[in-house]
C-alpha positions in Angstrom: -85.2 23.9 -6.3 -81.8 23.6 -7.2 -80.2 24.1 -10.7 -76.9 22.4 -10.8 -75.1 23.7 -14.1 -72.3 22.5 -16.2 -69.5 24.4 -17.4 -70.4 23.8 -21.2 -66.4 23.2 -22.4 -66.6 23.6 -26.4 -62.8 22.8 -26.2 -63.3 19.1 -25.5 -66.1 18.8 -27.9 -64.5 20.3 -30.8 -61.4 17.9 -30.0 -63.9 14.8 -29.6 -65.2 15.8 -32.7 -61.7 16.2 -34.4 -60.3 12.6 -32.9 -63.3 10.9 -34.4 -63.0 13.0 -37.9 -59.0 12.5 -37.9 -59.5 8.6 -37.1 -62.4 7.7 -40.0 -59.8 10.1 -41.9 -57.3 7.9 -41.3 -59.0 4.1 -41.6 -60.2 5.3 -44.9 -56.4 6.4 -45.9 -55.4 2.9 -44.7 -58.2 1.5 -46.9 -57.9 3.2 -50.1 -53.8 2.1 -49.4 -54.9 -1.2 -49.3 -57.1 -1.6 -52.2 -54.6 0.5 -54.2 -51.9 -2.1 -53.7 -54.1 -5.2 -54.0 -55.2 -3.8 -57.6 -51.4 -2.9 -58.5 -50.5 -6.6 -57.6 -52.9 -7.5 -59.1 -51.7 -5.8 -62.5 -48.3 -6.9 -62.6 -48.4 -10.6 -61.3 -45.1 -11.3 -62.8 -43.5 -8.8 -60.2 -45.4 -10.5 -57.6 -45.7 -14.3 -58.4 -42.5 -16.8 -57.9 -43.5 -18.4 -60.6 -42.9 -15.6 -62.9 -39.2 -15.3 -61.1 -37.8 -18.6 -61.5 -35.8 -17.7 -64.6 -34.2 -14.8 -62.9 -30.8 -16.4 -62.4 -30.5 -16.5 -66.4 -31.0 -12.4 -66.2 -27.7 -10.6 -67.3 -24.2 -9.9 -69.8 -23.0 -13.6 -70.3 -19.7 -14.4 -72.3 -20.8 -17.7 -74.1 -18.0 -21.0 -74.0 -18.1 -23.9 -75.6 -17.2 -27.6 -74.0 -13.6 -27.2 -75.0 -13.9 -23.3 -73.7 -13.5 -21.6 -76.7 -15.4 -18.2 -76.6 -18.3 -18.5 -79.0 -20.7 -15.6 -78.5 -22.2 -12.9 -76.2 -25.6 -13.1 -74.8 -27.7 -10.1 -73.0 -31.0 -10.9 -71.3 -33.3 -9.2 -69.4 -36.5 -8.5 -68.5 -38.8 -7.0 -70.4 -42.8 -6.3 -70.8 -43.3 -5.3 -67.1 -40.8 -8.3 -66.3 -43.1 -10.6 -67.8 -40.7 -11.7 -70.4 -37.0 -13.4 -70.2 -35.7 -11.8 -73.3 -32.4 -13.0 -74.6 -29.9 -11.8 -77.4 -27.2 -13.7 -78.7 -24.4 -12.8 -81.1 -22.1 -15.0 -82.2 -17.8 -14.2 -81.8 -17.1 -15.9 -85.3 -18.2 -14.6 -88.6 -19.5 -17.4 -91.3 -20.5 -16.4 -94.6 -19.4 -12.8 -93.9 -22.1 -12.4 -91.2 -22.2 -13.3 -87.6 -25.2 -15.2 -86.4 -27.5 -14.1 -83.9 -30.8 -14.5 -82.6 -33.5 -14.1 -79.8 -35.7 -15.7 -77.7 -38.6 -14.8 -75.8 -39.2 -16.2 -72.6 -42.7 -16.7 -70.2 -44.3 -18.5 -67.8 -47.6 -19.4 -69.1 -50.5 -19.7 -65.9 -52.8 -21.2 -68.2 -50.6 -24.2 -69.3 -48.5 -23.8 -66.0 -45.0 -24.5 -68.4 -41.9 -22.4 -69.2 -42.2 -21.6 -72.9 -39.6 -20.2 -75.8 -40.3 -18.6 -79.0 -36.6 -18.4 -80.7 -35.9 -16.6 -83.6 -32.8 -16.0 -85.7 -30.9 -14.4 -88.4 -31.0 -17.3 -90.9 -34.3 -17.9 -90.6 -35.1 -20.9 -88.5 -37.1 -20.1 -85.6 -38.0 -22.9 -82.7 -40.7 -23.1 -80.5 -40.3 -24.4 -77.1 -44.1 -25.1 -75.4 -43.2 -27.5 -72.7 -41.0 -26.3 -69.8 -40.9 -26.5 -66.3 -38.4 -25.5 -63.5 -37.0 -27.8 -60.9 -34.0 -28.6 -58.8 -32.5 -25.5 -60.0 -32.6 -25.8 -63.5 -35.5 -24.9 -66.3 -36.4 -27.6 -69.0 -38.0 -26.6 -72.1 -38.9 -28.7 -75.0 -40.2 -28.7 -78.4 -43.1 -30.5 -79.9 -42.5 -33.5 -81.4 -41.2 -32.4 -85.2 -39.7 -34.8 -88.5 -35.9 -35.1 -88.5 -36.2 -37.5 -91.5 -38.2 -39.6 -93.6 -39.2 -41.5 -90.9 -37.1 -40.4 -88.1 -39.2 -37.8 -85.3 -37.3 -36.5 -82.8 -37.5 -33.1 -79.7 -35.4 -30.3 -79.3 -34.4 -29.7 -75.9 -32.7 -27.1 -73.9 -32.4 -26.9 -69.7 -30.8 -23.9 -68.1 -28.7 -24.8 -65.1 -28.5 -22.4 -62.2 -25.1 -23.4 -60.7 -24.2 -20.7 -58.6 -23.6 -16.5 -59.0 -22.4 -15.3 -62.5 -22.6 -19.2 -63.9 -25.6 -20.4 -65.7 -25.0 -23.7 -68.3 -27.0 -24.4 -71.1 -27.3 -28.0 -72.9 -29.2 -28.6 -75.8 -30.1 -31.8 -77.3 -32.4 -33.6 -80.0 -33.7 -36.7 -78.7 -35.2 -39.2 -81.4 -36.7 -41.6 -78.6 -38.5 -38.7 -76.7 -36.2 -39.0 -73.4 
C-alpha cells in the first residue's frame, strides 16, 4: 500500500481565501457606489436633467439696455433651491417717485406640465404670472394666461429670452390682444 501525501500549503489557502473575501469586498463597494449615486440623482433631478438647464445661458451680472441703449437697470440671477430655480433681481438705474423700481422673478421647469414658468413680483405691487413656457431654437417663451386689458379688450403678456451668444442674452416683452 502506498500513501502518497500532499504538502498541505496553508499559504495558498489563506490567499484563495483572501482573493475571494477582497473581490465580494469589492463588488459590494462597487454596488453600494452605484445605488448611492442613482438615489443622489435621483434627489437633485434639476442637476441632472437638461430640461432643468435650458435657462442656464440667462444665469449671471447683466447690465440692462434699452432699444436706443440707454442703460436702464442691473439684473443678477442665479440659481437657487438646489438649482432648481432661475432666480432673477432687477434694479432699476433711474429713480421715479424717489424710489428706484425693482423686482424678482422666480423661474422653473415644471415636469408635470412639461412648460417654463415665472412668478414675478415687484416693488409697486403688481406681480405677473407666467404658466406657459417652452424653450426652443435657442430662446425661452413664457406667457401669461389670458387676463382683461379693458372693458372688452383681453389680451397675453409675453416675454422670450434670446440666447445669442456668450455674455448677450435679449429680452422682448409684449401684450398681444389677438393671442399671437
Amino acid at each position: 500500500m502506498v500513501i502518497i501525501r500532499e504538502k498541505y500549503n496553508s499559504n495558498l489557502l489563506s490567499r484563495s481565501i483572501f482573493q475571494r473575501v477582497f473581490v465580494r469586498k469589492k463588488v459590494i463597494t462597487i454596488l453600494l457606489l452605484l445605488v448611492t449615486c442613482f438615489k443622489l440623482s435621483a434627489q437633485k433631478p434639476c442637476v441632472t436633467d437638461p430640461l432643468y438647464r435650458q435657462f442656464d445661458f440667462w444665469v449671471g451680472e447683466w447690465d440692462v439696455f434699452n432699444k436706443e441703449g440707454t442703460k436702464t437697470g442691473e439684473s443678477t440671477i442665479s440659481l437657487i433651491l438646489d438649482s432648481c430655480v432661475v432666480f432673477e433681481e432687477f434694479v432699476s438705474a433711474d429713480i421715479t417717485l424717489g424710489k428706484r423700481y425693482s423686482g424678482k422673478s422666480f423661474n422653473a421647469y415644471n415636469p408635470a406640465t412639461k412648460q417654463w414658468q415665472q412668478t414675478w413680483v415687484d416693488n409697486i405691487g403688481e406681480p405677473s404670472e407666467y404658466m406657459k413656457g417652452k424653450y426652443e431654437d435657442k430662446k425661452i417663451i413664457l406667457q401669461t394666461n389670458s387676463f382683461a386689458l379693458g372693458e372688452d379688450t383681453f389680451a397675453v403678456r409675453r416675454l422670450t429670452y434670446y440666447d445669442i451668444g456668450k455674455d448677450k442674452v435679449r429680452v422682448q416683452g409684449e401684450i398681444s390682444k389677438d393671442n399671437e
